[in-house]
Each structure stands twice: as structure tokens, then as C-alpha cells.
N, C-alpha and C positions, 0 to 999 in steps of 0.2 A: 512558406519557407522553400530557399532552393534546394534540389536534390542535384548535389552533384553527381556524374557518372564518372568516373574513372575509367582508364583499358585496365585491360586483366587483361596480360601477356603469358601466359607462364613460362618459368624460366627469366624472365625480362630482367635489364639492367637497368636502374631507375634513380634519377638525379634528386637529390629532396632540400628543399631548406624550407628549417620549420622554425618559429620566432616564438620567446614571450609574450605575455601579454604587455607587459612593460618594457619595451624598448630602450627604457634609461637603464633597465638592471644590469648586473654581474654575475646574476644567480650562475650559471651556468659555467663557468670557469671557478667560482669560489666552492662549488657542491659537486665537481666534475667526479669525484669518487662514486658520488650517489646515481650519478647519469651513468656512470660505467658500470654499474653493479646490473643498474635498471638495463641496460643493453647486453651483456651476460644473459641475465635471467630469462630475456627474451629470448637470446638466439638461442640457447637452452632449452624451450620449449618448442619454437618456432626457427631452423634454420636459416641462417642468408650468411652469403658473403661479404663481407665488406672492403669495396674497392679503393675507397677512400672517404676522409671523415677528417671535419674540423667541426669545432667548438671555440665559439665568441663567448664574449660575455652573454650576451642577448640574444641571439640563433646558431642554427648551427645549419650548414652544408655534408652529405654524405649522399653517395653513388654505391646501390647495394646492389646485388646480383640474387636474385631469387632460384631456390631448385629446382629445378626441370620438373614440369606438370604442376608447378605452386604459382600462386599470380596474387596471392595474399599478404600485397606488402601493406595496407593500410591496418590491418588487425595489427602488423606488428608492429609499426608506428605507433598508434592507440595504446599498446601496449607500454612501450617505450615510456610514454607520454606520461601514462596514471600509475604506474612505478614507481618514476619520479617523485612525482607532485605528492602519492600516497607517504613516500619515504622523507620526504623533506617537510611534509607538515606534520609528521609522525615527531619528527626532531624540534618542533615546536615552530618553524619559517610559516609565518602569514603574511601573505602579501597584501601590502597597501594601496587599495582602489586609487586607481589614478583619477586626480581631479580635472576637472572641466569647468569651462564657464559657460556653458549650458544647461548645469544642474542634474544631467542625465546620471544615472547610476552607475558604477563599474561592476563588473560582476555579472553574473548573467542567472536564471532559476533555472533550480541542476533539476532532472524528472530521472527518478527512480526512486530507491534506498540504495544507499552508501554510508555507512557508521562514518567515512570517513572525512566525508565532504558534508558542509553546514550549507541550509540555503544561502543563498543570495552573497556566499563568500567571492572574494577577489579570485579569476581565473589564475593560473600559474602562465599558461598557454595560451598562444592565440588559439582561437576555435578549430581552426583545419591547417592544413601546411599546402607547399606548393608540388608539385613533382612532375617529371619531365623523363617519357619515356625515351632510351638512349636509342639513336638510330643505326649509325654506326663507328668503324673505328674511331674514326674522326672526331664525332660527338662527345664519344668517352672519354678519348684524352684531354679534347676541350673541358668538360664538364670535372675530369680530377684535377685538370689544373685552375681552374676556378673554385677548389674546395682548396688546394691549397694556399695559391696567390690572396685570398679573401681577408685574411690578417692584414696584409701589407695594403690591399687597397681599403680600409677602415683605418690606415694609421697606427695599429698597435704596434706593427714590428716595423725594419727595414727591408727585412730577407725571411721569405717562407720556413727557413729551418730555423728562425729566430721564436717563431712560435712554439710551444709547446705543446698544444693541444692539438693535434692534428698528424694523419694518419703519414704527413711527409715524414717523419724520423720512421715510420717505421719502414717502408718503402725506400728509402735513402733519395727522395726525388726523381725515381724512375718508378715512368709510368708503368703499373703489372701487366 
């Protein structure tokens, strides 16, 4: 198995998109109260700023700013993640193993105790996310406007403040 390494910056400003397991879903805009509860709870326990932030149906784009001497943005990710998934199958959502004509299995064997997770159930989430340490100005205004324009280049909207899920209304389209 690979071990990926990640930088640990601290302080760092860090571009992320993180996908479903299932790429045909909505989950994520139909349950968007439960994804905002689960990112509350987190920044809650674990600070960060958020630069900007959209939500698809099926991934979502955010650019966080971590606190000076903290470089732990993947705990809070992780976090993020089994909030969710913990709260949304708590509400009774099982997700249906997408099929293949390979025969291979969906799901993956979870290793620990969790009351909450059944072996060999259908993932909520892809296994890890992307993330793209920010270099400079440049970078950052590149990468908020790639969290907000991301609606309009998938086709959902016409115009970024057509979206509603996305950190553009609260910003008014200027970049912070």
C-alpha cells in the first residue's frame, strides 16, 4: 500500500477538492445542511479559515488558510469527511455499491471498531482528496476562482453567483 506524504506548512493556504465515491450522486447539495453542520463542528474543535468554498453535487472545491504553527489540515479533512458520512447514515442514507462488469466489489474492509460503519459497506467518499499547497498571490486568486467558476464549467449554472452553494455570495465575487 502507498503512503502518501503530504507538506506540512504551518500556517499554509491549501486548495482542496474532495469527491464521492459515486460520481453520478447529489448527495452533497441535497444534505448540504449536514456538510455544514459537519464543517462547524470541525472548525470548532480544530480552527481554519475559509477562503473560499463550493459544493457540487458530487465534490466539492475549498482553499483554507491554517493558523500559524498548525499544518494539520488532513485531520481536519478526515474529520470533515466521517461527520458527514457518521450523520447521514445515522438519518438512515446507504449508499448503493456502484456496479461494474468486472464483478469486482464496491466498498472497501473498514479495520478498526466503529458502531457506526458495517464491514464491507459502500464508501460515502473517495478514499483521500487532492490538495494543492498555495504559492503565491497569483495562485490564490487563481485557485478561489476556480472554486467559484466550477458550477458554471459542469454546466449547472450560467453565472457563478447563480450557484448557491458557494462561498461567492458571501464574498460578493471579490477576491479576500
Amino acid at each position: 500500500m502507498s503512503r502518501y506524504r503530504r507538506p506540512t506548512i504551518p500556517g499554509a493556504t491549501v486548495f482542496f477538492t474532495v469527491a464521492l465515491a459515486d460520481r453520478r450522486s447529489d448527495l452533497l447539495v441535497r444534505e448540504i445542511g449536514t456538510l455544514r453542520k459537519a464543517v462547524r463542528a470541525t472548525r470548532a474543535e480544530r480552527p481554519f479559515a475559509i477562503d473560499a468554498w463550493v459544493v457540487l453535487p458530487d465534490h466539492m472545491h475549498c482553499v483554507w488558510t491554517l493558523p500559524k504553527g498548525d499544518a494539520d489540515f488532513s485531520t481536519r479533512m478526515a474529520a470533515i469527511k466521517a461527520r458527514f458520512t457518521r450523520d447521514i447514515r445515522r438519518s438512515g442514507f446507504t449508499p448503493t455499491p456502484p456496479a461494474n462488469p468486472y464483478g469486482a466489489r464496491a466498498g472497501r474492509k473498514r479495520v478498526g471498531v466503529n458502531p457506526d460503519l458495517q464491514k464491507d459497506e459502500a464508501p460515502v467518499w473517495q478514499k483521500r482528496f487532492w490538495e494543492h499547497h498555495i504559492r503565491d498571490e497569483a495562485d490564490y486568486q487563481a485557485h478561489v476562482r476556480y472554486c467559484w467558476i466550477n458550477p458554471v464549467k459542469h454546466g449547472l449554472v450560467e453565472r457563478p453567483e447563480d450557484w448557491p452553494y458557494s462561498s461567492y455570495h458571501r464574498d460578493g465575487g471579490v477576491i479576500p
